[in-house]
N, C-alpha and C positions, 0 to 999 in steps of 0.2 A: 514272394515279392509283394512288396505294398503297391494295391491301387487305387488309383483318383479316378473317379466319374466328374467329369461337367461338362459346360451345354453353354454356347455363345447365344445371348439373349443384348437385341440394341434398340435401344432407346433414343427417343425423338432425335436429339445431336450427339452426339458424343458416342463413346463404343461404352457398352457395357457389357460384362461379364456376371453371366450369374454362375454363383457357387452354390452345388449342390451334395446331396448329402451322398457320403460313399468312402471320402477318405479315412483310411487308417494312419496317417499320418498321425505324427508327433506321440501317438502311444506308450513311444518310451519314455515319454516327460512325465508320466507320472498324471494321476489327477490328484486338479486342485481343490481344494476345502475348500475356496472361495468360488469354482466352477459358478457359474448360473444355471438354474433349472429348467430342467426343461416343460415345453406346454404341454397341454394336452396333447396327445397323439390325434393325428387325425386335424389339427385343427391349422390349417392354412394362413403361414403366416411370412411376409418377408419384410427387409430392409432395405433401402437406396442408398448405399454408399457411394461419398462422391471424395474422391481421392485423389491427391499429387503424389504418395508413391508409386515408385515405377519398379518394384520389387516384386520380378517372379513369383517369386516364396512365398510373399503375403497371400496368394491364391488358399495354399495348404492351410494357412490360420485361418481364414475365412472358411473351408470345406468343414474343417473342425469345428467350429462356431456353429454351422449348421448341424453338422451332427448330434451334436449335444445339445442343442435347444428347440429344431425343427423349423429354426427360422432362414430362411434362402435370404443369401445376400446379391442383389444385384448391383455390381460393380461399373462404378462410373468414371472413370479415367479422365485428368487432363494438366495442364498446369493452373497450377496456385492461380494465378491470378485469373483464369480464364473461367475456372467453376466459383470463384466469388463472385466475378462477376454473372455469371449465368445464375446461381442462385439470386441473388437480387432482379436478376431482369424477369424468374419465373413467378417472385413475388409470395404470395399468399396461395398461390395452387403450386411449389415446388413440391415437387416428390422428394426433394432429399431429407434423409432422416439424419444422417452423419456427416460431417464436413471431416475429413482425415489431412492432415499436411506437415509440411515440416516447418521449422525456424519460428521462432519466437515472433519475428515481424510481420508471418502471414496468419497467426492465431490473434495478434495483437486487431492485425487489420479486420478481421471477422466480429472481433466481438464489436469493436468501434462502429461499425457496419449494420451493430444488430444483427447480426445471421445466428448467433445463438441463443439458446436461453438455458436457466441455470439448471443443475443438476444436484440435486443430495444425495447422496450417497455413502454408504459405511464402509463399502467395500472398497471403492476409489481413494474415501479420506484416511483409510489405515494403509491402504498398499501406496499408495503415491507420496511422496515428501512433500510437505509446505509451499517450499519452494519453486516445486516441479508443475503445479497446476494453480489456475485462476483461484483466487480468494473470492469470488463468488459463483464458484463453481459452474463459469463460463467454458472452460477447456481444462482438460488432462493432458498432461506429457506419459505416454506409455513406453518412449527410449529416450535415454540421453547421450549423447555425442560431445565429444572436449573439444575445443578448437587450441591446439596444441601448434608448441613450435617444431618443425620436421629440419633438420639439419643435416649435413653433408661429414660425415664420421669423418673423412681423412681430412676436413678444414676445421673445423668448427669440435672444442670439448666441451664436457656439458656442463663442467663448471667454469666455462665461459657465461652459461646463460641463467637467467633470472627472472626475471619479468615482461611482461608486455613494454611493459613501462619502459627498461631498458631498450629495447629495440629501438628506440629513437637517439641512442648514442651515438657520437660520430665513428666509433669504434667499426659499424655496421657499415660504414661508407660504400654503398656497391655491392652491398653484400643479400642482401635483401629481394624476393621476388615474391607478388603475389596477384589474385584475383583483383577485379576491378571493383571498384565502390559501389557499384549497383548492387552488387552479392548479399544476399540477406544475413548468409552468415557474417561475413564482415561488416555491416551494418550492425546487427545485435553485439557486437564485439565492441564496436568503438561506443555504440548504447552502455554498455557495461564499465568501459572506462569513463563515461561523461557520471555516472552513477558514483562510481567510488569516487574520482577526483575531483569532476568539476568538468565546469565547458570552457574555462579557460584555461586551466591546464592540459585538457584534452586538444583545445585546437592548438598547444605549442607542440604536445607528445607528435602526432599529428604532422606536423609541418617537418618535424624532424625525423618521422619515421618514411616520408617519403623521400626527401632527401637519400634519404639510404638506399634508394631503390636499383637494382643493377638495369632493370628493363622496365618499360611500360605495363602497368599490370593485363596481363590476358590469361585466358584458358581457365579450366576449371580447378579444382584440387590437385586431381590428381597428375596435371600437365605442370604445378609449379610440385609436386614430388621427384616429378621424372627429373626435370630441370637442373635439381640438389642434387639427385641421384649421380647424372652428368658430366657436373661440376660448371654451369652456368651460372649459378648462383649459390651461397653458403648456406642458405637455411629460409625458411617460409612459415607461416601458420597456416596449418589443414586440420579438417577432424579425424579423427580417430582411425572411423572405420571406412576411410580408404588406403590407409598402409594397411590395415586389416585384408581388405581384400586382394593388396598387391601380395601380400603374403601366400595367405590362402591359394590362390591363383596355381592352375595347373600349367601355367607357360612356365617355362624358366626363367623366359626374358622379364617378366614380371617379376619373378621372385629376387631375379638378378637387383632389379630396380630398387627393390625396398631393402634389401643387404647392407645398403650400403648408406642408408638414410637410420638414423636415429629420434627416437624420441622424446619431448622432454614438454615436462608438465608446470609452466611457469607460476608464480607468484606462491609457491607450495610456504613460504616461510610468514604470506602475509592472506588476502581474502581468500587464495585460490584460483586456482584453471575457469575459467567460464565453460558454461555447458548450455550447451542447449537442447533445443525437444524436437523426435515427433510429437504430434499432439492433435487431439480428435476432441471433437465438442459435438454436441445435440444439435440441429436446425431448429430455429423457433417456430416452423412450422411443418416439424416431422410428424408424418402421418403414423407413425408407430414410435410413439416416443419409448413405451416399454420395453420394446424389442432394442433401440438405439441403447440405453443403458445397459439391456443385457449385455448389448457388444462390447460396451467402451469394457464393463468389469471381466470380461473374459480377455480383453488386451493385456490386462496387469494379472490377468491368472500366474499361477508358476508355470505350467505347462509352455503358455504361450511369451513369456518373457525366457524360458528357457531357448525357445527355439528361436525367438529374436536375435537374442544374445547370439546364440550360435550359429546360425544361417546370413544374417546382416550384418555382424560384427560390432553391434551397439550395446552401451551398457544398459541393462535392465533398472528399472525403477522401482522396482520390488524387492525388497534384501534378502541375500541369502541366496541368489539364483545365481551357478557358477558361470564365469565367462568363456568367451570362446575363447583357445591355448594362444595364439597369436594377438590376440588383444590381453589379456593376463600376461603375456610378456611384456610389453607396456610399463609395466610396473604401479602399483597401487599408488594414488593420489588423492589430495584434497581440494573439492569442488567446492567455488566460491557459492555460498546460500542462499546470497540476495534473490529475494522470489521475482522471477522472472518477470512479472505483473508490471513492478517497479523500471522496467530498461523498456517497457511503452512509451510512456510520454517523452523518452530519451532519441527514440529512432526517430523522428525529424531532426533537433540537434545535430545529430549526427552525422545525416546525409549533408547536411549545410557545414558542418566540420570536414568533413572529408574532401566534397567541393573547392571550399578555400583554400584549404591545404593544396590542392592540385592533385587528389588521388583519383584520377578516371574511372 
């Protein structure tokens, strides 16, 4: 039986978790040729990671990271917005060495912020896509997530469906359920449509896609899944990896749920499905900047993009690393390029589009 040692270590506000060395975990991924090296023995070293995932599992990648380099990661938990803001209020004596979080618009908001600073690296520029991290090597994306259409099999065929674009057809009338406009991922979304079309074709897509709405947007992904599932409404946009999980899931009732929802990967004949990241950057005032690189290049190892892939149900950023069976059911598609950098200066537009439109 594989064992994990660690040790609850907390810091001034927030809880922190330090990972420590012991885990045999992830072993059977194989090591990677891009691994990082490890220090000298003996020679006492850690990192402050301050994090908005809330992913058990990631405990095991971090036990591993220490294993192999001798550096302890003390883990600092919270929401996106409440550790950006707490790294600015700690200033020039923060302890974090790493910012880690999800969506394009809270890596967008960091760099704008100054809370990073930039990174070169061989190992990040060959394993990560263009697309996938900052052009001045502000942030990495280490998963990517599709924000796809989920639809209700027994209404909806899927050569019904087509684009984002199309969702604003009257065909959709009442058909339509989704999250509210605050949602980052939905904001990076309609960011992505102000990019390819425009901001005035986006605010007509927009006025017409809520039109289609059967309900008030509420809940999170996986509550406009269940909804489709139901048949309260015909179809929704969610990422990826929460039909991933409703799959995977030991209830039945779950698994009942996603049986009956299909997925489909829009705009495939023109730019492609939008994608977004996790994604982790340097603090500009990381007290172990050497140790923070190590981490970020052991997130895009194979080892550790294997076990992403297969434990979180996200695609890997690294080629060649297989997916987990239930997202590989999915079926292979093509991700729009536009480097994510560019649907920045897009996320104001776009909360001011979604606004007028009437999407709450």
């Amino acid at each position: 039986m594989v064992q994990k040692l660690s040790r609850r270590l907390f810091l001034s506000i927030g809880t922190a978790v330090s990972v420590v060395v012991g885990s045999q975990l992830l072993s059977s991924c194989g090591q990677s040729p891009n691994a990082p090296i490890a220090d000298t023995p003996g020679e006492q070293q850690e990192i402050n990671l301050y994090s908005s995932r809330h992913y058990n599992t990631d405990n095991e990648l971090y036990a591993k990271f220490t294993e192999e380099t001798g550096i302890k990661v003390n883990l600092i938990e919270g929401k996106a917005d409440e550790l950006l803001e707490r790294i600015k209020s700690e200033g020039a004596n923060s302890p974090a060495d790493v910012l880690l979080t999800v969506d394009l618009a809270r890596l967008w908001r960091a760099e704008e912020d100054g809370i990073f600073q930039p990174v070169e690296s061989e190992i990040l520029q060959t394993s990560i896509p263009e697309y996938l991290r900052s052009p001045d090597g502000m942030w990495f994306g280490f998963t990517k997530r599709a924000r796809v259409i989920m639809y209700n099999k027994a209404k909806v065929k899927p050569e019904e469906l087509s684009t984002y674009e199309d969702l604003a057809d009257p065909k959709w009338k009442g058909r339509i359920i989704i999250r509210s406009s605050s949602n980052e991922y939905n904001q990076s979304l309609v960011a992505s449509l102000i990019v390819a079309d425009g901001e005035q074709s986006t605010l007509e897509w927009a006025k017409g896609f809520v039109s289609n709405f059967a309900r008030e947007p509420q809940g999170n992904d996986t509550a406009q899944i269940e909804a489709v599932s139901s048949g309260e409404a015909d179809l929704t946009l969610a990422n990826t990896y929460y039909m991933g999980r409703l799959l995977e899931s030991e209830e039945p009732a779950k698994k009942a749920i996603a049986e009956n929802v299909g997925v489909f990967f829009p705009n495939q004949e023109g730019r492609g499905t939008h994608v977004n990241v996790s994604g982790v950057g340097v603090v500009k005032t990381a007290p172990n900047r050497e140790g923070a690189v190590k981490f970020i290049e052991f997130l895009v190892s194979e080892p550790a993009q294997a076990f992403l892939a297969q434990n979180n149900y996200e695609y890997p950023v690294l080629a060649g690393v297989p997916l987990n069976k239930s997202v590989a059911s999915f079926g292979e598609f093509k991700s729009d390029t536009t480097n994510l950098d560019k649907l920045g200066p897009a996320l104001a537009p776009a909360t001011k589009i979604m606004n007028e439109a009437g999407w709450k």
